[in-house]
Backbone as JSON Lines, residues from 0, in Angstrom:
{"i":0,"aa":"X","n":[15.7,-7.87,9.3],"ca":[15.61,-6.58,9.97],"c":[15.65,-6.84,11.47]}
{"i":1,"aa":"X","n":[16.51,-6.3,12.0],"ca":[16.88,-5.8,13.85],"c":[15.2,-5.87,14.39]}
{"i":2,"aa":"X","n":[15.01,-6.34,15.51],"ca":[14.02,-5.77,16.4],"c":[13.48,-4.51,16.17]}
{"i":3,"aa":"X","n":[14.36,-4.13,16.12],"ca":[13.95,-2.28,16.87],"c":[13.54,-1.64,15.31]}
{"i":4,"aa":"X","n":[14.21,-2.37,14.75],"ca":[13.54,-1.56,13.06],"c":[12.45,-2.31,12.52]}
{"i":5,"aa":"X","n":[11.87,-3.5,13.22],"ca":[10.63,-3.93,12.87],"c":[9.73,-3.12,13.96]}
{"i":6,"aa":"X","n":[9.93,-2.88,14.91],"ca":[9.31,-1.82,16.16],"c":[8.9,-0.61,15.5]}
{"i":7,"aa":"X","n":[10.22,-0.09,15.24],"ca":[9.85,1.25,14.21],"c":[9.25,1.0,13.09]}
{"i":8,"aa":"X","n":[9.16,0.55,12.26],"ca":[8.17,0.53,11.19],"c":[6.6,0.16,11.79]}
{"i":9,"aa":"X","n":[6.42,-0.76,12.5],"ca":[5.31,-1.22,12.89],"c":[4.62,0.26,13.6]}
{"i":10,"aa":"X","n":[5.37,0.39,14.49],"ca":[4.81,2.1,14.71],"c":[4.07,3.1,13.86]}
{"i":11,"aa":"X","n":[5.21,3.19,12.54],"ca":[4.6,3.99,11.67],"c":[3.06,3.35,10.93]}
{"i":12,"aa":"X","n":[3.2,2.57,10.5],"ca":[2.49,1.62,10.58],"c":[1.14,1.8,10.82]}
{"i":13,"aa":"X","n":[0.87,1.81,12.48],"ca":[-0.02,1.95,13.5],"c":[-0.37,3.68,13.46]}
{"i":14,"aa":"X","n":[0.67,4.14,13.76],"ca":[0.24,5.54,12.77],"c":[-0.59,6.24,12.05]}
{"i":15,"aa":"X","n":[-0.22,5.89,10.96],"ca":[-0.3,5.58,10.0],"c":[-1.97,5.37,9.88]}
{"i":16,"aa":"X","n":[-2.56,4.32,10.23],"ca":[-3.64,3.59,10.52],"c":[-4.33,4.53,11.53]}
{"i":17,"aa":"X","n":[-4.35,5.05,12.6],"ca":[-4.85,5.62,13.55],"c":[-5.39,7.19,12.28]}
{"i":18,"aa":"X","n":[-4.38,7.6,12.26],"ca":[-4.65,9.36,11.58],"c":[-5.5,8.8,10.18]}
{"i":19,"aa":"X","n":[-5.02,8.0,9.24],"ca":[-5.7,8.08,7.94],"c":[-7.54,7.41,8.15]}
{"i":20,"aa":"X","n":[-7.6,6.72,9.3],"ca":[-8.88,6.22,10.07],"c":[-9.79,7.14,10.19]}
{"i":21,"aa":"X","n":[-8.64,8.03,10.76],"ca":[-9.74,9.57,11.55],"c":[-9.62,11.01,10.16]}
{"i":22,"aa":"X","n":[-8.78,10.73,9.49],"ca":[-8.48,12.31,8.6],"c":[-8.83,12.16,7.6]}
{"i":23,"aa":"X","n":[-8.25,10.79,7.08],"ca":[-8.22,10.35,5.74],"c":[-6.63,10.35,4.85]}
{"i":24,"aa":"X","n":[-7.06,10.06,3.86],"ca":[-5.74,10.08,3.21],"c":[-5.06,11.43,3.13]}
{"i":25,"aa":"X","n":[-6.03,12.33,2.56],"ca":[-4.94,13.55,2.22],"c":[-4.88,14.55,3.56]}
{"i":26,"aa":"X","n":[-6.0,14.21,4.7],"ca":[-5.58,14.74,5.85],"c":[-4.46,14.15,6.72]}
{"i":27,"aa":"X","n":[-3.82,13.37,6.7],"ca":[-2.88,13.18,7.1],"c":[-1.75,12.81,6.75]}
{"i":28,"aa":"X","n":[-0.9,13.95,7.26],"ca":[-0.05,14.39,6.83],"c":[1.7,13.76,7.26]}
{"i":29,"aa":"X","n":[2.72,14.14,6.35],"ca":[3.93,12.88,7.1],"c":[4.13,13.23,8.55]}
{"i":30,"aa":"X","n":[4.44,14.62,8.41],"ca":[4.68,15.04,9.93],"c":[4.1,14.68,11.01]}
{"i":31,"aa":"X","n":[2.64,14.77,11.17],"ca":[1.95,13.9,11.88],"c":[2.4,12.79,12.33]}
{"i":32,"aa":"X","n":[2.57,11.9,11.15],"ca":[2.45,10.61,11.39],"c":[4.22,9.98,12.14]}
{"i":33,"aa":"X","n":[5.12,11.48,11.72],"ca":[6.49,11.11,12.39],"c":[6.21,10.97,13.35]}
{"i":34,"aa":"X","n":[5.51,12.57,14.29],"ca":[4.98,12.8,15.68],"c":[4.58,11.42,16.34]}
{"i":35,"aa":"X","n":[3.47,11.27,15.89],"ca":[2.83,9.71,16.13],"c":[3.9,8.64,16.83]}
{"i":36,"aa":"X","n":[4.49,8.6,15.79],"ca":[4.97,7.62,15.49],"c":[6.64,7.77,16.2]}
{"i":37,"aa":"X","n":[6.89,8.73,16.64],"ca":[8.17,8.81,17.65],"c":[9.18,9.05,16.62]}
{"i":38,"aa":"X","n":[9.37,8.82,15.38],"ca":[10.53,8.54,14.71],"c":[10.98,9.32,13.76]}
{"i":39,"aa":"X","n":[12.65,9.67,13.29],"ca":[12.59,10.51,12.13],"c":[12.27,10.42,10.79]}
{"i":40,"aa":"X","n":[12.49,11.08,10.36],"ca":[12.14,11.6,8.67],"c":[12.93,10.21,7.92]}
{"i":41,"aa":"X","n":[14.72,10.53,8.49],"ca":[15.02,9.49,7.44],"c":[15.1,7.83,7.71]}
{"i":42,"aa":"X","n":[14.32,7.68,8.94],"ca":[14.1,6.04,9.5],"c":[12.71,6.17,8.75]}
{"i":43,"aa":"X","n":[11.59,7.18,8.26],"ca":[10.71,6.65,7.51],"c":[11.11,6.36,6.25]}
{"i":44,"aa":"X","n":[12.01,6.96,5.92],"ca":[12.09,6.84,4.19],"c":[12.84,5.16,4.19]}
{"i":45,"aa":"X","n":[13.92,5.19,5.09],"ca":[14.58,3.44,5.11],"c":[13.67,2.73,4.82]}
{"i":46,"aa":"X","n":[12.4,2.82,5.83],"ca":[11.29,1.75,6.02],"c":[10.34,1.91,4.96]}
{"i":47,"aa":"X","n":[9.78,2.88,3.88],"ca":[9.16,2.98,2.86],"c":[9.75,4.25,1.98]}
{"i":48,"aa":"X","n":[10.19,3.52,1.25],"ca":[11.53,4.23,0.22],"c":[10.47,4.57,-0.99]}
{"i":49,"aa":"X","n":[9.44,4.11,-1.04],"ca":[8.28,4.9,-1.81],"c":[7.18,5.79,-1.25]}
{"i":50,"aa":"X","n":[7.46,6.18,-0.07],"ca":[6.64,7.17,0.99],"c":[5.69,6.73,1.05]}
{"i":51,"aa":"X","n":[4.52,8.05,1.33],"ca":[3.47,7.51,2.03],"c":[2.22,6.81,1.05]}
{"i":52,"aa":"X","n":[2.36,6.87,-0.11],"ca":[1.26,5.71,-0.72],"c":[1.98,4.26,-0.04]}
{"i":53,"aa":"X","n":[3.04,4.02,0.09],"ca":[3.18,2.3,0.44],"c":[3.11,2.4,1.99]}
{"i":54,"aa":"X","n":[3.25,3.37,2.51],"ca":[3.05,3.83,4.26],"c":[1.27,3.29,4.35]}
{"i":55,"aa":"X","n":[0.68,3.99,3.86],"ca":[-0.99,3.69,3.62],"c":[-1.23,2.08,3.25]}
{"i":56,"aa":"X","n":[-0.88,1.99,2.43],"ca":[-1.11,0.87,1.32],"c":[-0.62,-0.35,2.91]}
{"i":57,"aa":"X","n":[0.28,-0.17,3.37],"ca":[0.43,-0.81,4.24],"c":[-0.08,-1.22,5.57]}
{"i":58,"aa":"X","n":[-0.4,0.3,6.02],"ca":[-1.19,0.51,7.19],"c":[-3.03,0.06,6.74]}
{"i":59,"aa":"X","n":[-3.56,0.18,5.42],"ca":[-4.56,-0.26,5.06],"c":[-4.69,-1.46,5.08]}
{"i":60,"aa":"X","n":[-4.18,-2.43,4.75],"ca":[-4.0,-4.07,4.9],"c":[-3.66,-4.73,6.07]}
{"i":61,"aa":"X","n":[-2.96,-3.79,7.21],"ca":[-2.93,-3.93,8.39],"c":[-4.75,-3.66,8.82]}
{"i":62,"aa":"X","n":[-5.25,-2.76,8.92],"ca":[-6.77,-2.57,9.29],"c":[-7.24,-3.45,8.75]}
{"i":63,"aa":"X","n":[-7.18,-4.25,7.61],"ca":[-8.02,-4.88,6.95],"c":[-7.83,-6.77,7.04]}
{"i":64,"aa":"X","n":[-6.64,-6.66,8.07],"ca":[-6.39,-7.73,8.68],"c":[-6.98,-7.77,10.36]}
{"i":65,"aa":"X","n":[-6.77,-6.75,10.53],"ca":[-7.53,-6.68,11.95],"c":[-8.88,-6.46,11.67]}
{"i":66,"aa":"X","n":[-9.2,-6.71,10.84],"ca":[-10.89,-6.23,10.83],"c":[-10.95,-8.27,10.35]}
{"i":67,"aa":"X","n":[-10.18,-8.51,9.29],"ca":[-10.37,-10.25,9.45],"c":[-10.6,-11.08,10.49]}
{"i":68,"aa":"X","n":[-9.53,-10.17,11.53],"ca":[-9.25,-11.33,12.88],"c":[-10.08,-11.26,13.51]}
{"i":69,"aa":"X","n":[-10.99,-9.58,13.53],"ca":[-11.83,-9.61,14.59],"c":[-13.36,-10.68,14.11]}
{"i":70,"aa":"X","n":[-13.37,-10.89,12.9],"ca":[-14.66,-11.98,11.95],"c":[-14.32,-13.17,12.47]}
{"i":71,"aa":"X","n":[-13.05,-13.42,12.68],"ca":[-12.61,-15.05,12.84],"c":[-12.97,-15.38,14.03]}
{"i":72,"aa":"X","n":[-12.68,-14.37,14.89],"ca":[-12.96,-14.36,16.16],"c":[-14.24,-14.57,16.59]}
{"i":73,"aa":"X","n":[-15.17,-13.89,15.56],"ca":[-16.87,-13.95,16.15],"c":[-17.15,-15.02,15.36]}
{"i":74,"aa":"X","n":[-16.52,-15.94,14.06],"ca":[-17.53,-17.05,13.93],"c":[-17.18,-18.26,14.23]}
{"i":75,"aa":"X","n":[-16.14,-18.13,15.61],"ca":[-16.05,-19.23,16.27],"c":[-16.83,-19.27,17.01]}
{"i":76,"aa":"X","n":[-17.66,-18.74,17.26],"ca":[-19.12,-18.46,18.08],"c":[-20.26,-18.88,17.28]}
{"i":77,"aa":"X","n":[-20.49,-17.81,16.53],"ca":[-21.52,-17.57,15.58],"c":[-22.2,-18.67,15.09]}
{"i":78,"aa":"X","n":[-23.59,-18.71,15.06],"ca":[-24.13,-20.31,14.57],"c":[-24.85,-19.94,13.18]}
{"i":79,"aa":"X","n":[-24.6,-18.85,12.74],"ca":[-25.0,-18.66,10.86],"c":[-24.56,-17.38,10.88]}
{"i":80,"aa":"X","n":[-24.55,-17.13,9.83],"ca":[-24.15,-15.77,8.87],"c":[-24.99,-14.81,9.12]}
{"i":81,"aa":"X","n":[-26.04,-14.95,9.85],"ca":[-26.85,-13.57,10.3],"c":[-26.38,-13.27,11.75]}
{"i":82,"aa":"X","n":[-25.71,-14.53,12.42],"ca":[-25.64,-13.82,13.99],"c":[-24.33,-13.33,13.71]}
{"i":83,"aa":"X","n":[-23.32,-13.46,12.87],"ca":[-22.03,-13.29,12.7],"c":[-21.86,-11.44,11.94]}
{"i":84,"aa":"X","n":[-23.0,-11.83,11.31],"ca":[-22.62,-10.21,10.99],"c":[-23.45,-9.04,12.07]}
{"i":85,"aa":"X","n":[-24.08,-9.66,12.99],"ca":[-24.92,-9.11,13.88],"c":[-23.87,-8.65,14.83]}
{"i":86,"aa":"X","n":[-23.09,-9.75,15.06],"ca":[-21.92,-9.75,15.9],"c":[-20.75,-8.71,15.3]}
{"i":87,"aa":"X","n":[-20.11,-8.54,13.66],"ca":[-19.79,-7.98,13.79],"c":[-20.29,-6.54,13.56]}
{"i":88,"aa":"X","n":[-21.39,-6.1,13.26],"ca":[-21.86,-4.5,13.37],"c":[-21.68,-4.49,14.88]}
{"i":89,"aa":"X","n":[-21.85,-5.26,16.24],"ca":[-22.51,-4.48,17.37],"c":[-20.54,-4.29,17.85]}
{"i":90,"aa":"X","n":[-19.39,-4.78,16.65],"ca":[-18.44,-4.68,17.56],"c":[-18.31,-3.04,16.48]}
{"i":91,"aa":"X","n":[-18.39,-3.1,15.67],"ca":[-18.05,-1.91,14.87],"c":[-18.57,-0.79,15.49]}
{"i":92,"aa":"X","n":[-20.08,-0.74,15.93],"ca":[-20.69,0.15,16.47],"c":[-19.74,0.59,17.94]}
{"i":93,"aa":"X","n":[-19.55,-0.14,18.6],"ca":[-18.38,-0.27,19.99],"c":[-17.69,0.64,19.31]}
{"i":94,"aa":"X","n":[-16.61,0.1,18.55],"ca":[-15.59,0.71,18.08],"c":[-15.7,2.31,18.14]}
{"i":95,"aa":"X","n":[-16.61,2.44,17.16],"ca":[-16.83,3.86,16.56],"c":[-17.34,4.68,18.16]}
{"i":96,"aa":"X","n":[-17.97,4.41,18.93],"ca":[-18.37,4.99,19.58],"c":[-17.53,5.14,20.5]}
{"i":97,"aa":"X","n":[-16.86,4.23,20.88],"ca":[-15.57,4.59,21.94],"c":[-14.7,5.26,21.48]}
{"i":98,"aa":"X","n":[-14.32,5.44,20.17],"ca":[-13.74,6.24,19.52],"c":[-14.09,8.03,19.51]}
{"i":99,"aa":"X","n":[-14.89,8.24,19.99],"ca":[-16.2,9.09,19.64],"c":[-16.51,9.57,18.13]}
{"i":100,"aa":"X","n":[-16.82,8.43,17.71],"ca":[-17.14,8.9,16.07],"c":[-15.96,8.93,14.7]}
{"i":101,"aa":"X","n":[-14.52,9.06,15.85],"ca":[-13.0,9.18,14.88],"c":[-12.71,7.91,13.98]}
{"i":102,"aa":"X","n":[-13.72,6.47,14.55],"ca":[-12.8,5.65,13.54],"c":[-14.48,5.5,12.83]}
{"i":103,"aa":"X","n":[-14.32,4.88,11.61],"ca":[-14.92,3.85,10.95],"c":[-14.62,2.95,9.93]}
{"i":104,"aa":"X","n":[-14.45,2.96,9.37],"ca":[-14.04,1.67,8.12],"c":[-12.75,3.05,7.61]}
{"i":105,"aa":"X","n":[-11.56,2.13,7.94],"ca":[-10.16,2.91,7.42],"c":[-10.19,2.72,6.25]}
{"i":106,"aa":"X","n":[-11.11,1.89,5.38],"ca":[-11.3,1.41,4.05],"c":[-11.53,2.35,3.25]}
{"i":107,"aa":"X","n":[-13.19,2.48,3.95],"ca":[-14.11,3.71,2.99],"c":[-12.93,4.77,3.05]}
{"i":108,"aa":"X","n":[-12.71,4.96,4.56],"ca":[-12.11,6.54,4.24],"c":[-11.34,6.8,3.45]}
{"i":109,"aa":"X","n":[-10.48,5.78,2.82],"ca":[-9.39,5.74,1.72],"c":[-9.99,5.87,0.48]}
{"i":110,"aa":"X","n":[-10.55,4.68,0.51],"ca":[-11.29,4.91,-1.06],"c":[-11.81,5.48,-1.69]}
{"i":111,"aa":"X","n":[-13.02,6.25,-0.74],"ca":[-13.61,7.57,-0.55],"c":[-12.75,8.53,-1.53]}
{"i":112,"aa":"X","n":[-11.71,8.89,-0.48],"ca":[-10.97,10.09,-1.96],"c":[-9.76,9.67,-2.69]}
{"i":113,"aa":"X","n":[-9.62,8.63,-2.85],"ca":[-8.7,7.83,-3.81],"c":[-8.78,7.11,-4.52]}
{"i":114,"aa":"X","n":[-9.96,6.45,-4.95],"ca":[-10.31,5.71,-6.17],"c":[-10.15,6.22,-7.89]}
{"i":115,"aa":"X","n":[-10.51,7.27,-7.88],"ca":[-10.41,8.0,-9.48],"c":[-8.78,8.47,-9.55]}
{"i":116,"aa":"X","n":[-8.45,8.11,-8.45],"ca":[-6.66,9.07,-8.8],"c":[-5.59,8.57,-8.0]}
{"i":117,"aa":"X","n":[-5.3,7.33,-7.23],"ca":[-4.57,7.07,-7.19],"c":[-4.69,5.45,-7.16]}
{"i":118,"aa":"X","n":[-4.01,4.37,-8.96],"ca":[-4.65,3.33,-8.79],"c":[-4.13,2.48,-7.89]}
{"i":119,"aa":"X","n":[-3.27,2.75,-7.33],"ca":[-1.92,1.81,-6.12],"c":[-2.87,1.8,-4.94]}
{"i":120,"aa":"X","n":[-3.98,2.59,-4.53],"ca":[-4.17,2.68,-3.43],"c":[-5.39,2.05,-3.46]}
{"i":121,"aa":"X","n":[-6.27,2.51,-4.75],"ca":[-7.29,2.09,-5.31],"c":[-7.18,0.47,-5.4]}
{"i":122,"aa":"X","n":[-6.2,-0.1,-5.39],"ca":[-6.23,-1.58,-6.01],"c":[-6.1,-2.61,-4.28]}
{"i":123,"aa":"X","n":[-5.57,-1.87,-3.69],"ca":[-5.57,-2.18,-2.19],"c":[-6.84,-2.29,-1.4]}
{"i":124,"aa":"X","n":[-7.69,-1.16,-1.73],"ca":[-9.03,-0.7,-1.05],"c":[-10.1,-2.05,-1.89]}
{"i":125,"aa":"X","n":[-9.67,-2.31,-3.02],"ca":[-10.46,-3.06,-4.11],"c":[-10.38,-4.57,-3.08]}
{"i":126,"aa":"X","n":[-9.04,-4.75,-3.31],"ca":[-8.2,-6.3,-2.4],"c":[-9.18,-6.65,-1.3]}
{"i":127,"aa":"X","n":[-9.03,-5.42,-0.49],"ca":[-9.35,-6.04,0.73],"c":[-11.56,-5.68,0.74]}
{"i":128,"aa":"X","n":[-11.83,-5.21,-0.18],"ca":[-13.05,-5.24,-0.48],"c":[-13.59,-6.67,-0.26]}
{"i":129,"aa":"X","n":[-12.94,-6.98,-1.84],"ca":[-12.96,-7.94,-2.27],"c":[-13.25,-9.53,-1.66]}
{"i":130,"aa":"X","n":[-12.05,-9.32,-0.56],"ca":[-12.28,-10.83,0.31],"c":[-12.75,-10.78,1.18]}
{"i":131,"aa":"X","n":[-13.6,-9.81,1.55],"ca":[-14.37,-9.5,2.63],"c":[-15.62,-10.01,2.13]}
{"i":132,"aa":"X","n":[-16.21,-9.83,0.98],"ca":[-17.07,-9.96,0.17],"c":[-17.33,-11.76,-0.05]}
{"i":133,"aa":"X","n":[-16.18,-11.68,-0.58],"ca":[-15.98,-13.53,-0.34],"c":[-16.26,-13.87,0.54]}
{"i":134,"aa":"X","n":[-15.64,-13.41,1.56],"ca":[-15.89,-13.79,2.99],"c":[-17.15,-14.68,3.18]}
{"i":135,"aa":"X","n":[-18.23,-13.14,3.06],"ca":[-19.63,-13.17,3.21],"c":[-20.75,-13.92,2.59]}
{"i":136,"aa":"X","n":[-19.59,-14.09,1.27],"ca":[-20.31,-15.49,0.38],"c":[-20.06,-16.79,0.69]}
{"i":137,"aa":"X","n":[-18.84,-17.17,1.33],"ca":[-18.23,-18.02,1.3],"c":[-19.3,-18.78,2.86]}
{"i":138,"aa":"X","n":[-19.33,-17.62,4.0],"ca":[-20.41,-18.14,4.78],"c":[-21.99,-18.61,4.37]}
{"i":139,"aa":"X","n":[-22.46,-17.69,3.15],"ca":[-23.75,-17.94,2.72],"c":[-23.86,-19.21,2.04]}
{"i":140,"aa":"X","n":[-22.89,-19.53,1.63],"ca":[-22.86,-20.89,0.57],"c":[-22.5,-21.89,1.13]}
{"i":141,"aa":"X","n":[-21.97,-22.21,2.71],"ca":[-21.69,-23.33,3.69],"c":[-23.06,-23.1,4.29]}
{"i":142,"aa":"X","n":[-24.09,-22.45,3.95],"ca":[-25.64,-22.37,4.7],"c":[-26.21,-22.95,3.94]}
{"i":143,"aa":"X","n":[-25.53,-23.33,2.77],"ca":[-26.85,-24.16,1.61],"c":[-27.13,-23.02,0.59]}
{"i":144,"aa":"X","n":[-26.9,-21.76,0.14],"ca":[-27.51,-21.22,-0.5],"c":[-27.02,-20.9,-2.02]}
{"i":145,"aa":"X","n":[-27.6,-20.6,-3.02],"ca":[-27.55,-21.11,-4.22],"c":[-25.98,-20.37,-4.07]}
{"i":146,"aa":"X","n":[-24.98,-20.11,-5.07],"ca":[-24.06,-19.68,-5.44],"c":[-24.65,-17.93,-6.3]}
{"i":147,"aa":"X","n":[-25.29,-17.83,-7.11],"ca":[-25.35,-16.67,-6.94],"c":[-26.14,-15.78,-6.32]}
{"i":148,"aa":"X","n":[-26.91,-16.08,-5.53],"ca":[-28.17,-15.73,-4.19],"c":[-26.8,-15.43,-3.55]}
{"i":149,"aa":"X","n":[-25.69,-16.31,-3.68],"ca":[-24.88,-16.14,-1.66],"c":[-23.91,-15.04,-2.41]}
{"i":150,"aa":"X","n":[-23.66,-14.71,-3.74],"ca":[-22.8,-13.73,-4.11],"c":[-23.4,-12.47,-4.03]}
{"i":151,"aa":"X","n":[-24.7,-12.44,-4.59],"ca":[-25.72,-11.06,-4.45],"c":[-25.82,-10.76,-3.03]}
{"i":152,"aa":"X","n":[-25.36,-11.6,-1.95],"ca":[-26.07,-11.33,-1.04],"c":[-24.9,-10.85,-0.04]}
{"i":153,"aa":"X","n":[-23.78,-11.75,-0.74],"ca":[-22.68,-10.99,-0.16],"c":[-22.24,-9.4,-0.26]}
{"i":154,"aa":"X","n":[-22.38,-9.67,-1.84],"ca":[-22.43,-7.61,-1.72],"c":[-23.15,-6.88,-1.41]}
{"i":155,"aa":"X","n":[-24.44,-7.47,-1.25],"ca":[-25.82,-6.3,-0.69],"c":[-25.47,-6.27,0.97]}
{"i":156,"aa":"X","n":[-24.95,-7.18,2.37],"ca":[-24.39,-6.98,3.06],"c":[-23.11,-6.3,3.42]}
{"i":157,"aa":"X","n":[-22.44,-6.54,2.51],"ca":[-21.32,-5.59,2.53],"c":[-21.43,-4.19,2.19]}
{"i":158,"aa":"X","n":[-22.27,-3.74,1.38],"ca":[-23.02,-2.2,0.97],"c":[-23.17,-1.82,2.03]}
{"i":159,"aa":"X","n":[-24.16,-2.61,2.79],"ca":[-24.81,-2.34,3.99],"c":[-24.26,-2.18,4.71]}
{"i":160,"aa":"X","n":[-23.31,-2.83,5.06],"ca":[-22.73,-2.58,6.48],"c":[-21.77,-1.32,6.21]}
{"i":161,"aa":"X","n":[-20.77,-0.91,5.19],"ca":[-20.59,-0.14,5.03],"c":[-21.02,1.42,4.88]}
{"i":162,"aa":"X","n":[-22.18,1.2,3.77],"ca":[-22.95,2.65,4.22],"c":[-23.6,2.95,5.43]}
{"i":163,"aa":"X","n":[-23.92,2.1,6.36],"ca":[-24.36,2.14,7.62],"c":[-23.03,3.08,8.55]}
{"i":164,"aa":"X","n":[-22.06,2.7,8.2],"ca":[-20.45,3.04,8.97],"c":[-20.43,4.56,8.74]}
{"i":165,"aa":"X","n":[-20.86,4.71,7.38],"ca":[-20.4,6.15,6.77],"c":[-21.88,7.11,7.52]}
{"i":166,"aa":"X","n":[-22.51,6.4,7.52],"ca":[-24.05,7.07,8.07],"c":[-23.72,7.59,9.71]}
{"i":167,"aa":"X","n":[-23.39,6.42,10.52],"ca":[-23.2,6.74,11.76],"c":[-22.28,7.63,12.05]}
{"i":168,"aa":"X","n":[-21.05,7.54,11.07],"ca":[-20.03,8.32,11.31],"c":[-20.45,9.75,11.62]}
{"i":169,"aa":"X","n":[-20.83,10.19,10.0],"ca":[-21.38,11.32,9.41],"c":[-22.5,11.94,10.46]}
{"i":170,"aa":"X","n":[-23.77,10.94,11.47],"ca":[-24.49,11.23,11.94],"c":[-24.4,11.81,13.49]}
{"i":171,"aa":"X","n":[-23.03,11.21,14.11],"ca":[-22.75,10.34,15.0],"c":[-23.63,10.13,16.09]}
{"i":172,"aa":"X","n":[-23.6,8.76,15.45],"ca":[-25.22,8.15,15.76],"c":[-25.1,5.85,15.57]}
{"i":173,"aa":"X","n":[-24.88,5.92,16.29],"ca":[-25.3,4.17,16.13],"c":[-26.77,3.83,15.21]}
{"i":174,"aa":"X","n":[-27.71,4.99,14.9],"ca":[-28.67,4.22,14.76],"c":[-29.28,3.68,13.28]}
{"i":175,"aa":"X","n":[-27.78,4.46,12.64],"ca":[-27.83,3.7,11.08],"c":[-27.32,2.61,11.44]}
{"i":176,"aa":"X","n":[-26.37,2.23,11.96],"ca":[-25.8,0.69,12.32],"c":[-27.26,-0.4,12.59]}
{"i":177,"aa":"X","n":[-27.99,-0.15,13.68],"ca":[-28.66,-0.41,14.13],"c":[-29.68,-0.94,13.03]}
{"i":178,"aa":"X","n":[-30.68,0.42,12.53],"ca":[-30.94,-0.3,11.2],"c":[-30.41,-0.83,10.63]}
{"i":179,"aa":"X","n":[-29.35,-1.24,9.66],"ca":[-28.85,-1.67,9.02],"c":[-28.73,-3.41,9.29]}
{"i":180,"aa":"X","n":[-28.92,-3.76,10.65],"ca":[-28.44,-5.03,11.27],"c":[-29.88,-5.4,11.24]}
{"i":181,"aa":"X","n":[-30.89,-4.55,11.41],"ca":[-32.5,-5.16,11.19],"c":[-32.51,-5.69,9.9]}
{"i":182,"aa":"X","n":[-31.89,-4.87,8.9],"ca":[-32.28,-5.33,7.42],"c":[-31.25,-6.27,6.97]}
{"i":183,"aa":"X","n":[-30.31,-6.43,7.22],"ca":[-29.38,-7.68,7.24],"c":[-30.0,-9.05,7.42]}
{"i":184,"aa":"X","n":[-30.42,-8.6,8.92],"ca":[-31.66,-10.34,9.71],"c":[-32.37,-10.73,8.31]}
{"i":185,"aa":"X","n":[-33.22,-9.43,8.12],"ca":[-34.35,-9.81,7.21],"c":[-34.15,-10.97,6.22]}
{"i":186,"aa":"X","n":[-33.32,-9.66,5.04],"ca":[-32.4,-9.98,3.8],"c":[-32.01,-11.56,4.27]}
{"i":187,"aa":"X","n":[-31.03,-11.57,5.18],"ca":[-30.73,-13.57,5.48],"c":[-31.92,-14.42,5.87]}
{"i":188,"aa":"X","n":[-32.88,-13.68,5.81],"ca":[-34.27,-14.64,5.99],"c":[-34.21,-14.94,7.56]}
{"i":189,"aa":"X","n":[-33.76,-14.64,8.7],"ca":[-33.38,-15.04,9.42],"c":[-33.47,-14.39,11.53]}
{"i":190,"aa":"X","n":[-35.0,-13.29,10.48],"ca":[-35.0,-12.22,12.0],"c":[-36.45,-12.63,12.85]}
């Protein structure tokens, strides 16, 4: 693919990602996301010839790669798994708030109303759950900790940090985040 048609897709893309962040899935709409996105109707269909579930599906794994890079980024710092997730709530909290409240986990918001009914999108939201989760184990278990302690503990952090996202959002308010990073310390034994 030409430059300019990896430009244009990446756009939509970014799009894509920005509106379904802030609306959700069924709030945002193609038109929108043409607007957005500078481009016509039939340069979107070239670039996703199965519309907007693979438009999403795409732009979701994009967020969910930038939400990787920004982890990689803090545990080249980070000296355990409690300052790392400390590190990343206080960037999430940033986020959301500079945002004023419009972004939080492009994840939840998907999954949120697409899990019981659409499984293409559902299996994406699952994916990138999923190795996030690992992630979180995968740090607990280079700390020494048993294998299923660092799996339980991976998903009870990941709950957490998530319903914390949906809390602040909903509240708009940092100070579910906030809690949430107290009981994290704890939970890692480590405050």
């Amino acid at each position: 693919m030409a430059a300019k048609g990896l430009q244009t897709r990446a756009r939509f893309i970014e799009a894509a990602r920005t509106l379904v962040e802030a609306k959700g899935y069924h709030g945002t709409g193609l038109n929108e996301v043409l607007a957005l996105a500078g481009a016509p109707r039939g340069s979107f269909y070239h670039h996703f010839p199965r519309g907007k579930d693979q438009l999403i599906g795409e732009a979701l794994a994009a967020a969910g790669q930038e939400l990787d890079d920004m982890v990689n980024a803090l545990a080249e710092t980070a000296t355990s798994s409690r300052e790392l997730v400390a590190a990343f709530l206080e960037v999430l909290a940033e986020r959301m708030t500079e945002a004023d409240y419009a972004k939080g986990c492009p994840i939840a918001t998907v999954a949120l109303e697409v899990a019981s009914s659409n499984p293409q999108l559902q299996a994406v939201c699952g994916g990138i759950y999923s190795a996030w989760q690992e992630r979180l184990t995968s740090a607990l278990l280079a700390e020494g900790r048993d294998p299923v302690e660092a799996e339980d503990l991976g998903a009870t952090v990941l709950a957490l940090i998530e319903g914390a996202l949906v809390l602040a959002r909903a509240n708009r308010s940092r100070v579910p985040i906030e809690r949430s990073a107290r009981q994290i310390a704890r939970l890692l034994g480590m405050d």
